[in-house]
VEXNU-664257 format. One record per residue (C-alpha): residue number from 1; x, y, z. Coordinates in steps of 0.05 Angstrom, whole numbers, always signed. Each point is the difference from the previous one (the first is absolute). Layout:
N
<pt><n>NUM</n><east>X</east><north>Y</north><up>Z</up></pt>
...
This chain:
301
<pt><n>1</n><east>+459</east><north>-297</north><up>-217</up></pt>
<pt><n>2</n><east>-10</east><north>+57</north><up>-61</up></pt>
<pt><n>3</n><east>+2</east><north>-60</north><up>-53</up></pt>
<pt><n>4</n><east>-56</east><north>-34</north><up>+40</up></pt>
<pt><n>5</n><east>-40</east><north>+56</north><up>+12</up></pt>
<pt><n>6</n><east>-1</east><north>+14</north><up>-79</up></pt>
<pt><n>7</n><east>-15</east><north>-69</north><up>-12</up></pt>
<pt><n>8</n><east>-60</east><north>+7</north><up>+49</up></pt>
<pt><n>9</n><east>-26</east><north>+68</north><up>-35</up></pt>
<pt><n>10</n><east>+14</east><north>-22</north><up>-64</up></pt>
<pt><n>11</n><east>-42</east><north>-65</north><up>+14</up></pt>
<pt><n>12</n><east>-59</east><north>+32</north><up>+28</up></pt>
<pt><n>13</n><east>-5</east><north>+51</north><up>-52</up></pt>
<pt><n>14</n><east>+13</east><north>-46</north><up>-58</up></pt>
<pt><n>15</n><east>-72</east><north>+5</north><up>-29</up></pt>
<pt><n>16</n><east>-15</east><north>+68</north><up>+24</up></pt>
<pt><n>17</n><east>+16</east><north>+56</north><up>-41</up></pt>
<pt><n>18</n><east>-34</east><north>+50</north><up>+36</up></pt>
<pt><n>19</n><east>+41</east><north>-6</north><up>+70</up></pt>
<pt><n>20</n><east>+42</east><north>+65</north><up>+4</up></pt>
<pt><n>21</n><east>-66</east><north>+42</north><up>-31</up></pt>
<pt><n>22</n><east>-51</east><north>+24</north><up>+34</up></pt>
<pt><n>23</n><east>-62</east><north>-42</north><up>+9</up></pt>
<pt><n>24</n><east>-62</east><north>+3</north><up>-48</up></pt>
<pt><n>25</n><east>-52</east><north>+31</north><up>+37</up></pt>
<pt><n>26</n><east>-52</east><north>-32</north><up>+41</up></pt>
<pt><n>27</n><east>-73</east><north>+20</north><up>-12</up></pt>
<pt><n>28</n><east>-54</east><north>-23</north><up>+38</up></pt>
<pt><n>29</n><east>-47</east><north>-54</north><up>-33</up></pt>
<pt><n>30</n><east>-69</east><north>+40</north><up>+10</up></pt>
<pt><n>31</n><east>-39</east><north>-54</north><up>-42</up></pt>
<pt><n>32</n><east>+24</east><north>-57</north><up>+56</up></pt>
<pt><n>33</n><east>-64</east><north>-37</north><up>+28</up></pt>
<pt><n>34</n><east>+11</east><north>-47</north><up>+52</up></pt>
<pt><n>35</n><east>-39</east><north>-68</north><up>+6</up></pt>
<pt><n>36</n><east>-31</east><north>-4</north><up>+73</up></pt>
<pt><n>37</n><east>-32</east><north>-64</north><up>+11</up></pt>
<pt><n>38</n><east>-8</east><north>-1</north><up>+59</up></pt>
<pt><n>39</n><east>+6</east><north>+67</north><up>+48</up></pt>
<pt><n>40</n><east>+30</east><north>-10</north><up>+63</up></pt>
<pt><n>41</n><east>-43</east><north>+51</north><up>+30</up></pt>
<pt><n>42</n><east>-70</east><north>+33</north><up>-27</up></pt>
<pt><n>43</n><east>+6</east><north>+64</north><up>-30</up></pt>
<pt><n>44</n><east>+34</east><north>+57</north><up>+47</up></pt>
<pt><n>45</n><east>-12</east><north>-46</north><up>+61</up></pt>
<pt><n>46</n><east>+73</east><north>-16</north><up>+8</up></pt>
<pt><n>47</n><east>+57</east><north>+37</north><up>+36</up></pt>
<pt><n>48</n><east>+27</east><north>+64</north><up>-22</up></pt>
<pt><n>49</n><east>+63</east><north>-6</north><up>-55</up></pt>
<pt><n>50</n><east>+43</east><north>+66</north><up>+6</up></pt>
<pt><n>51</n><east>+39</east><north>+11</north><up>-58</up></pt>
<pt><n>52</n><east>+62</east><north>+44</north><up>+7</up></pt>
<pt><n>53</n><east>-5</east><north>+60</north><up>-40</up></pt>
<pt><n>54</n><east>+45</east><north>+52</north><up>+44</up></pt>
<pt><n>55</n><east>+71</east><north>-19</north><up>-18</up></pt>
<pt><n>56</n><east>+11</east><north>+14</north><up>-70</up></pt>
<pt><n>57</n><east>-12</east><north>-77</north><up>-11</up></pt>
<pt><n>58</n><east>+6</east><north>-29</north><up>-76</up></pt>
<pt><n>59</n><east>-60</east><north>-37</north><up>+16</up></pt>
<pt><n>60</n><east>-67</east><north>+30</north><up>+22</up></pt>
<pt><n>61</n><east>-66</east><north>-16</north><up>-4</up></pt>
<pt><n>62</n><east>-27</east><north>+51</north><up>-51</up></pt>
<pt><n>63</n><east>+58</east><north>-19</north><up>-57</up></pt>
<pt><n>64</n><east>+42</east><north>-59</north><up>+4</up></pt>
<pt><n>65</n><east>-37</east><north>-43</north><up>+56</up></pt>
<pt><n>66</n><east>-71</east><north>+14</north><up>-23</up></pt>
<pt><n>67</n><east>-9</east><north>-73</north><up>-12</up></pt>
<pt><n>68</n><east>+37</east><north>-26</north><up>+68</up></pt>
<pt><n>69</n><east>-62</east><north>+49</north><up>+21</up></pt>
<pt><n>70</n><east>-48</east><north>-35</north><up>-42</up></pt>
<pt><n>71</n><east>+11</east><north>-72</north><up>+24</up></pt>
<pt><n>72</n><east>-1</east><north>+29</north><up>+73</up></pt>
<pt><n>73</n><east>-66</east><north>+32</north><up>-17</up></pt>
<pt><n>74</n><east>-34</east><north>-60</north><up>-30</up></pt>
<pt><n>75</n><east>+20</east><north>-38</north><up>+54</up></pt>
<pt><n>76</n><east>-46</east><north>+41</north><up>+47</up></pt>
<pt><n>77</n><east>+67</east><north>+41</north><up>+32</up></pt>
<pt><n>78</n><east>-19</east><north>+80</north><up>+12</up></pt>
<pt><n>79</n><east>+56</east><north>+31</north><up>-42</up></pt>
<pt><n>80</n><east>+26</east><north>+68</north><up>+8</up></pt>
<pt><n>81</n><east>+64</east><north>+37</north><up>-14</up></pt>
<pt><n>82</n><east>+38</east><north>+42</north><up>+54</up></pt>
<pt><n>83</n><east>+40</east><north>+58</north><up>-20</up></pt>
<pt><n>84</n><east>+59</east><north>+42</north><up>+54</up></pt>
<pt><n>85</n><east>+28</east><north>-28</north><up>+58</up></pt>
<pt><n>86</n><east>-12</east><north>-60</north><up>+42</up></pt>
<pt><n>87</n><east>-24</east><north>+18</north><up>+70</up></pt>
<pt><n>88</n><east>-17</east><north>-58</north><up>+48</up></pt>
<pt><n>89</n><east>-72</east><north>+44</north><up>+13</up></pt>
<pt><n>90</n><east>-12</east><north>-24</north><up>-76</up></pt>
<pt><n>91</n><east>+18</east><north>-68</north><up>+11</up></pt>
<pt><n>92</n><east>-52</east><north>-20</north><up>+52</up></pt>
<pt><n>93</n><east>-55</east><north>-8</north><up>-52</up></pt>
<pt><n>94</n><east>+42</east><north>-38</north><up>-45</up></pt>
<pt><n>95</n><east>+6</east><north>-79</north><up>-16</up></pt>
<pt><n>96</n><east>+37</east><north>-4</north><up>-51</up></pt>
<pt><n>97</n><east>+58</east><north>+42</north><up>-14</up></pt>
<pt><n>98</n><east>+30</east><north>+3</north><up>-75</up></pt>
<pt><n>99</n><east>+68</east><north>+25</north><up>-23</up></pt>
<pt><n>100</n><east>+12</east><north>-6</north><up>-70</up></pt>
<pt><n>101</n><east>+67</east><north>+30</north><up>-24</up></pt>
<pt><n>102</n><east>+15</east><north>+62</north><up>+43</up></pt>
<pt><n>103</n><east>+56</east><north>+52</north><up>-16</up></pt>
<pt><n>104</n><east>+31</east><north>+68</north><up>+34</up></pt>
<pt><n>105</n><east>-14</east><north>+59</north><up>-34</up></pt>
<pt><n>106</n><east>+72</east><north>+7</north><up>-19</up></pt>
<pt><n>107</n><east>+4</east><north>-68</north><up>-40</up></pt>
<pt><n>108</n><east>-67</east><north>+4</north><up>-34</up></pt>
<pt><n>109</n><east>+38</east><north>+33</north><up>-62</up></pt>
<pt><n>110</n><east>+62</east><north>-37</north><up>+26</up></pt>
<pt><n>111</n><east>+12</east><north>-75</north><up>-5</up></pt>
<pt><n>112</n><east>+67</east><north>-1</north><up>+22</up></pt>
<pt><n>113</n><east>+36</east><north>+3</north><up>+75</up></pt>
<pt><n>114</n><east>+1</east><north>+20</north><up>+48</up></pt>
<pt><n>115</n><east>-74</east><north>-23</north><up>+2</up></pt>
<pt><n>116</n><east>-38</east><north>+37</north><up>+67</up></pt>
<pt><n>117</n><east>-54</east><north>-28</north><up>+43</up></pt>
<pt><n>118</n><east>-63</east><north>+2</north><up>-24</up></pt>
<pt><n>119</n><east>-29</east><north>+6</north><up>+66</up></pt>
<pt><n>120</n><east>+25</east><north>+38</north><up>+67</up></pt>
<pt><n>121</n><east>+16</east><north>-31</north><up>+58</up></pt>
<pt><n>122</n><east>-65</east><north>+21</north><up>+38</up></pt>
<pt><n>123</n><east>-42</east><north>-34</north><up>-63</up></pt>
<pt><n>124</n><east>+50</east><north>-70</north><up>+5</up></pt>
<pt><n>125</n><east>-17</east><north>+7</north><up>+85</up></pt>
<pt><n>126</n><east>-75</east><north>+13</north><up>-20</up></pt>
<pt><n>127</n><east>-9</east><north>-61</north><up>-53</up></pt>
<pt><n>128</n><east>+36</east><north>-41</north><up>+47</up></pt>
<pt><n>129</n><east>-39</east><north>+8</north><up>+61</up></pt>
<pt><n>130</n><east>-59</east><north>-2</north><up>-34</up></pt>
<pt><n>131</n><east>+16</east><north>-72</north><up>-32</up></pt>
<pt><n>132</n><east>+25</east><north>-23</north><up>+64</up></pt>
<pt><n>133</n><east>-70</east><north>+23</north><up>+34</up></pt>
<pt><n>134</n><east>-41</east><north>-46</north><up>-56</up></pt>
<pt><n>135</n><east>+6</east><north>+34</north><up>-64</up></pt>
<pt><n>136</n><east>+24</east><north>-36</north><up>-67</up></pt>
<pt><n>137</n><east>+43</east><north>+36</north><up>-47</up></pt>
<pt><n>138</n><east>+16</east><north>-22</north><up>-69</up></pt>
<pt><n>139</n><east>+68</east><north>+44</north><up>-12</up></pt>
<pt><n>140</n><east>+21</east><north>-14</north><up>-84</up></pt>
<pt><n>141</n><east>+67</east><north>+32</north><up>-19</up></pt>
<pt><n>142</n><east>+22</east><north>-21</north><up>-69</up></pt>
<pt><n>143</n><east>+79</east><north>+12</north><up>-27</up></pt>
<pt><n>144</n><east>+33</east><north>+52</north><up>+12</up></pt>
<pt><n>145</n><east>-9</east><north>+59</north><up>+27</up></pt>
<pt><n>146</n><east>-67</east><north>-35</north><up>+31</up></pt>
<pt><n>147</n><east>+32</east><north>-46</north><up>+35</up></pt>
<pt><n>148</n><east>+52</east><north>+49</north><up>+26</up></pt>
<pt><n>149</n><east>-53</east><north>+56</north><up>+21</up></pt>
<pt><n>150</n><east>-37</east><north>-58</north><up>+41</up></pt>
<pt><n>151</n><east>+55</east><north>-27</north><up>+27</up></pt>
<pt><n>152</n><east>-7</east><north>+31</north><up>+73</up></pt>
<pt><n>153</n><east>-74</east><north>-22</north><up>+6</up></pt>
<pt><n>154</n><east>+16</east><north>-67</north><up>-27</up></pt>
<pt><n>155</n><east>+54</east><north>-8</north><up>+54</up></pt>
<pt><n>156</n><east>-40</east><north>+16</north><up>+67</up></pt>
<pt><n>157</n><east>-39</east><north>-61</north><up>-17</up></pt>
<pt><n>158</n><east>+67</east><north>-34</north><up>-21</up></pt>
<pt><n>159</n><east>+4</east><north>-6</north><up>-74</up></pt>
<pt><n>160</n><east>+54</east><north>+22</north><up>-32</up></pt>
<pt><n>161</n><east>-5</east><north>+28</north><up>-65</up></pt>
<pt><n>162</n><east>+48</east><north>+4</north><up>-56</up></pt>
<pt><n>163</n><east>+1</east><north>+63</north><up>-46</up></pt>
<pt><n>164</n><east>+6</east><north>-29</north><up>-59</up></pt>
<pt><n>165</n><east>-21</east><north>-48</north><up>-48</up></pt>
<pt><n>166</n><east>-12</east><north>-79</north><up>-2</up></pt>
<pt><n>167</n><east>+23</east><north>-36</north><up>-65</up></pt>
<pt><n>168</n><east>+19</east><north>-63</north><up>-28</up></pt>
<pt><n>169</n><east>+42</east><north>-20</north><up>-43</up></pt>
<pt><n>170</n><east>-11</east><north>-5</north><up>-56</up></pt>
<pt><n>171</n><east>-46</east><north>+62</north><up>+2</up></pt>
<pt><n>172</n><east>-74</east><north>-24</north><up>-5</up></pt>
<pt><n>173</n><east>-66</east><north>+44</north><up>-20</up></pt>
<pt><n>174</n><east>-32</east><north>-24</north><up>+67</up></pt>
<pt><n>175</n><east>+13</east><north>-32</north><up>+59</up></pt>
<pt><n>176</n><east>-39</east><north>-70</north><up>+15</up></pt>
<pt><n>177</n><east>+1</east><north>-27</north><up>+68</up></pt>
<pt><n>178</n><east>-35</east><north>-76</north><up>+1</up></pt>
<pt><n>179</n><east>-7</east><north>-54</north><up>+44</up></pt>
<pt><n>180</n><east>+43</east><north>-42</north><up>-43</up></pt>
<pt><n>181</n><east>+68</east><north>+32</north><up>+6</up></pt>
<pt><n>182</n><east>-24</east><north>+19</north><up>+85</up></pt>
<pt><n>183</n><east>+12</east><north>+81</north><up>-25</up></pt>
<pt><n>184</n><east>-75</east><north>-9</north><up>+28</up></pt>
<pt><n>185</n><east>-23</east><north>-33</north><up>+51</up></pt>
<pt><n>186</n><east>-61</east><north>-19</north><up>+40</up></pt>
<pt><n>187</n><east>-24</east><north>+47</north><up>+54</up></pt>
<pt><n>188</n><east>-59</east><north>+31</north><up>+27</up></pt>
<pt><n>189</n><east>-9</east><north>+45</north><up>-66</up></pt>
<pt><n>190</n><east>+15</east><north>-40</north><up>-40</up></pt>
<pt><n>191</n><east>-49</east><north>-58</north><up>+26</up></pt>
<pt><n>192</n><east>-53</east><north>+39</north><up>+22</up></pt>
<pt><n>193</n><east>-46</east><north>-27</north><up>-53</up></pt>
<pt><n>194</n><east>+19</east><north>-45</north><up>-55</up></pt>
<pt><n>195</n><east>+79</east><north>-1</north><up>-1</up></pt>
<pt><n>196</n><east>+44</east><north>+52</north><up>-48</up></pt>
<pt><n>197</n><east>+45</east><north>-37</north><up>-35</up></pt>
<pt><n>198</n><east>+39</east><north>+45</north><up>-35</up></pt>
<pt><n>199</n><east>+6</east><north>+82</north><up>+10</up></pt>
<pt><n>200</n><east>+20</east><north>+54</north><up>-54</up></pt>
<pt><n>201</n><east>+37</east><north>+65</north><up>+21</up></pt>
<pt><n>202</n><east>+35</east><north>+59</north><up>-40</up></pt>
<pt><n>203</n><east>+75</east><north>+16</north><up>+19</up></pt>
<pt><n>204</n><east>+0</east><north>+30</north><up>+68</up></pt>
<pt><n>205</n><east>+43</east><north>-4</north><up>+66</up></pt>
<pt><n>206</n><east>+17</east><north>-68</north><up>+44</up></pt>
<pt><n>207</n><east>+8</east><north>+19</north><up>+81</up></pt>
<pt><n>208</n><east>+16</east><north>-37</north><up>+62</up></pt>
<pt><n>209</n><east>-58</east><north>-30</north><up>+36</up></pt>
<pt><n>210</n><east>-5</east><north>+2</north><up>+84</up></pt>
<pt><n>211</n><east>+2</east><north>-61</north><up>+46</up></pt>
<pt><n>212</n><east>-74</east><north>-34</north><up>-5</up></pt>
<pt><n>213</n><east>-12</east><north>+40</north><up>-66</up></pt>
<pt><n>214</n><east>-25</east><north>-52</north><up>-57</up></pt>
<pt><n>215</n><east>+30</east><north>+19</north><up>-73</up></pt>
<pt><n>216</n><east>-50</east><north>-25</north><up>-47</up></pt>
<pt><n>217</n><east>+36</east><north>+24</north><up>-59</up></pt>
<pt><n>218</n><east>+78</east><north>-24</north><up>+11</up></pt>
<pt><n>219</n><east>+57</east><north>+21</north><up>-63</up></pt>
<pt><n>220</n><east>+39</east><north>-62</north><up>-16</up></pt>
<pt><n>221</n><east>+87</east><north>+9</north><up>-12</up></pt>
<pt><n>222</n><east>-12</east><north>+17</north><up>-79</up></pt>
<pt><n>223</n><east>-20</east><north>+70</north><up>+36</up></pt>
<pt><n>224</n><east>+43</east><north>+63</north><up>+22</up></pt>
<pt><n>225</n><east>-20</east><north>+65</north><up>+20</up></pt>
<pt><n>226</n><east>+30</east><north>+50</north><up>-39</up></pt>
<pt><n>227</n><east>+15</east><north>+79</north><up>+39</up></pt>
<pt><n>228</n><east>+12</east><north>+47</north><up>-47</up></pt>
<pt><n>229</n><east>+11</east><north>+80</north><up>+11</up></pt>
<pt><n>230</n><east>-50</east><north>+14</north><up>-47</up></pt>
<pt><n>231</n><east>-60</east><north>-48</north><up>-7</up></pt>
<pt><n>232</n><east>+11</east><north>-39</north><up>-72</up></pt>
<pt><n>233</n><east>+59</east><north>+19</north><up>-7</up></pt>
<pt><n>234</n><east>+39</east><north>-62</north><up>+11</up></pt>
<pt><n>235</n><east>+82</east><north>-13</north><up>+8</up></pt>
<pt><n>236</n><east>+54</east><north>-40</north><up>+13</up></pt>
<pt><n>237</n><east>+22</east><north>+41</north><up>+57</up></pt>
<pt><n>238</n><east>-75</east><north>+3</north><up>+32</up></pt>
<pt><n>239</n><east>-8</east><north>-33</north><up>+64</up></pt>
<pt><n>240</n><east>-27</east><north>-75</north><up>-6</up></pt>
<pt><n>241</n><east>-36</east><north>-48</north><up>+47</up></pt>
<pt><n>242</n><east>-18</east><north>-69</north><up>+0</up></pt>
<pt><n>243</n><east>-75</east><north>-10</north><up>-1</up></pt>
<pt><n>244</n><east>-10</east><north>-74</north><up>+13</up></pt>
<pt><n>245</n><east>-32</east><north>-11</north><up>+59</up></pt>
<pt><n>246</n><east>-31</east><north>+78</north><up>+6</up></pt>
<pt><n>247</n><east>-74</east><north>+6</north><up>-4</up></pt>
<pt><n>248</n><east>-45</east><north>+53</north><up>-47</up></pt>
<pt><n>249</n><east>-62</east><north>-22</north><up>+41</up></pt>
<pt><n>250</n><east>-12</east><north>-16</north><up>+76</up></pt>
<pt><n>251</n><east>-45</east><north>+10</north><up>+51</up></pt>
<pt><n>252</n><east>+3</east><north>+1</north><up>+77</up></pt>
<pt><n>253</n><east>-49</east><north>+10</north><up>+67</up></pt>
<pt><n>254</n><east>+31</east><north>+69</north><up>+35</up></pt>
<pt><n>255</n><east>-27</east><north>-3</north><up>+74</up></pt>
<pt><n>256</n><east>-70</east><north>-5</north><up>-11</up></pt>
<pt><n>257</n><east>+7</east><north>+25</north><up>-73</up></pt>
<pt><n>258</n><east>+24</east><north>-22</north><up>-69</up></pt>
<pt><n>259</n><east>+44</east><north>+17</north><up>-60</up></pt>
<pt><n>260</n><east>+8</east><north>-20</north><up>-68</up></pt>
<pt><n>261</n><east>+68</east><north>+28</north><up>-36</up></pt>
<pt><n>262</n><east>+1</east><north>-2</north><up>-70</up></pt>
<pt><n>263</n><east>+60</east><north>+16</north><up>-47</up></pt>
<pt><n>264</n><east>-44</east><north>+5</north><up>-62</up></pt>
<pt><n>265</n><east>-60</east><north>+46</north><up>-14</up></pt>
<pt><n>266</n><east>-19</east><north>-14</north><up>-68</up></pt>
<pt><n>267</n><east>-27</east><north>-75</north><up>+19</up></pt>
<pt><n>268</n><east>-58</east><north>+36</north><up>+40</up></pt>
<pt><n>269</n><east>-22</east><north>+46</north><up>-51</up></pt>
<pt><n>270</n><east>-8</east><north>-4</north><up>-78</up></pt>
<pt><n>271</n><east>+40</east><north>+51</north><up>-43</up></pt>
<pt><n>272</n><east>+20</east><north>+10</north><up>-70</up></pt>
<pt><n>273</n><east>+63</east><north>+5</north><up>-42</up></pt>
<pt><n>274</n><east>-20</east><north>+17</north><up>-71</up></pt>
<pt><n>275</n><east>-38</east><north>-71</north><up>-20</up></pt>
<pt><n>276</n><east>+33</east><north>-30</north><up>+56</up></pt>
<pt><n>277</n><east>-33</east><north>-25</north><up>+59</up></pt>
<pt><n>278</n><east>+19</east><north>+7</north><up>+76</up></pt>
<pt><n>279</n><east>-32</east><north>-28</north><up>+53</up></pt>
<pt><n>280</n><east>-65</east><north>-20</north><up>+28</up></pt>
<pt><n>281</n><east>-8</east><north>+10</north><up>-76</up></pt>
<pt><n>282</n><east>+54</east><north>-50</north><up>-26</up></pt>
<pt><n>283</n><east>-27</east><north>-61</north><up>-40</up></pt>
<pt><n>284</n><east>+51</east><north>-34</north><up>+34</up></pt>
<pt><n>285</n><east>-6</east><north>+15</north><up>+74</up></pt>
<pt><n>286</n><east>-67</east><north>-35</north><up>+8</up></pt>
<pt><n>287</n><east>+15</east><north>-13</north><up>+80</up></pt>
<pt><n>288</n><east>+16</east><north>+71</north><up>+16</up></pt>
<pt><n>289</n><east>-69</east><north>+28</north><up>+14</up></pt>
<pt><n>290</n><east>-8</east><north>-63</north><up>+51</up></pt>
<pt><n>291</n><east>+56</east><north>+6</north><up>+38</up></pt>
<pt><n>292</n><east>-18</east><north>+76</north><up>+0</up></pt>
<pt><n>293</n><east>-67</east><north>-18</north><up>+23</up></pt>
<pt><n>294</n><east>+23</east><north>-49</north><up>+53</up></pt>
<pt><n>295</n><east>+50</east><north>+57</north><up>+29</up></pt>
<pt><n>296</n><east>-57</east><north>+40</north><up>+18</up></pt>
<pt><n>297</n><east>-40</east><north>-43</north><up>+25</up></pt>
<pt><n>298</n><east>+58</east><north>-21</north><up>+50</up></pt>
<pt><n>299</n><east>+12</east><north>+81</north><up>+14</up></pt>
<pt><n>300</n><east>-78</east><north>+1</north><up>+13</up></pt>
<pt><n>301</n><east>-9</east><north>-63</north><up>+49</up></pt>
């Protein structure tokens, strides 16, 4: 079993140098202009977009997900940012719920376990009642510790997310999902206009998906999630999963509400490493901002 779990780390790290260093840092791609052809709604007549701002999240609207704000913006959506805790008083003037990357206070400086909740169990009972009564939440929790601190809100709609991280092997820049191999596949979001047939994400988590949920982005066998201790800092002795079959997007109705889970955040907003490209931004993710579009749309309806 130790011989095949070196074989399987040594495969998926065989072109990448970086994987026991610490990640080059993300920066937020400020000069990103998305394309809006065609609004869904007219300027600030749609349905309020809440942003998550109150839960140390890696992803907010005034840095990192400025542009998921942007396309949400052009597309006529009124978006704001929410800062503190959720309260189901603040909820009731809400549509649109979005959770990008959330952490506990004690992992913020600390990507390694035990990862904590990012959200109390009053907040999970809140969110949930509040989808179940109509409202659509879009909950994104990348690799670990994202996945890990979201875990508990993720499960009382019955995903299960893995802390850690989703890679093939061999280790690729990128993760493409396309029609072609079925790692995407047709669904409402993905057909909601003029079919998506292929979908770009950035290294993040793969979960379990509930009964009636629809994965639209599905990991084939070449995939395993990798658990560390400390995030990127990969072993033989780390705890290993298989990742065929697990899902890094799906969506489902909750009562008389919706959610979208996502195990990726960078594919919804465009970022920068050095010269590099991530995102919304990337030359080679043309789809993304569709499929992002589509996903609120469905939220909205």
């Amino acid at each position: 079993m130790k011989q095949l779990k070196q074989l399987i780390v040594s495969a998926i790290f065989l072109c990448m140098p970086f994987a026991a260093q610490a990640q080059p840092q993300q920066v937020v791609d400020s000069e990103y202009t998305p394309v809006i052809s065609q609004p869904i709604y007219d300027k600030e007549k749609g349905p309020t977009v809440v942003v998550d701002g109150g839960h140390h999240n890696f992803h907010t609207l005034d840095d990192k997900f400025a542009p998921f704000g942007k396309v949400a913006h052009m597309h006529g959506f009124r978006v704001h940012s929410r800062a503190g805790k959720i309260e189901a008083q603040d909820l009731k003037s809400i549509k649109i719920l979005v959770i990008a990357n959330a952490l506990n206070a004690q992992n913020v400086d600390s990507w390694k376990q035990p990862v904590q909740p990012a959200f109390t169990s009053e907040e999970v009972k809140a969110i949930n009642n509040w989808v179940h009564d109509g409202g659509s939440l879009f909950l994104i929790a990348d690799h670990m510790p994202f996945a890990g601190a979201a875990a508990g809100l993720a499960a009382s709609f019955g995903f299960t997310f893995n802390d850690g991280f989703a890679m093939c092997r061999p280790r690729r820049k990128f993760d493409l999902f396309t029609y072609a191999d079925s790692t995407l596949l047709h669904s409402e979001l993905t057909n909601m206009h003029q079919p998506i047939d292929s979908i770009v994400t950035f290294t993040g988590q793969a979960f379990g998906i509930p009964a009636g949920a629809t994965s639209v982005l599905t990991f084939d066998p070449a995939y395993m999630v990798l658990m560390p201790e400390v995030a990127w800092e990969f072993s033989n002795e780390m705890k290993m999963l298989p990742a065929g079959g697990m899902s890094q997007l799906a969506y489902t109705t909750y009562g008389k509400g919706k959610v979208v889970a996502a195990g990726e955040a960078a594919m919804f907003t465009a970022q920068r490493v050095g010269d590099v490209r991530i995102g919304l931004n990337a030359p080679y993710a043309p789809n993304n901002i569709r499929l992002l579009t589509s996903i609120l749309e469905w939220l909205a309806k």
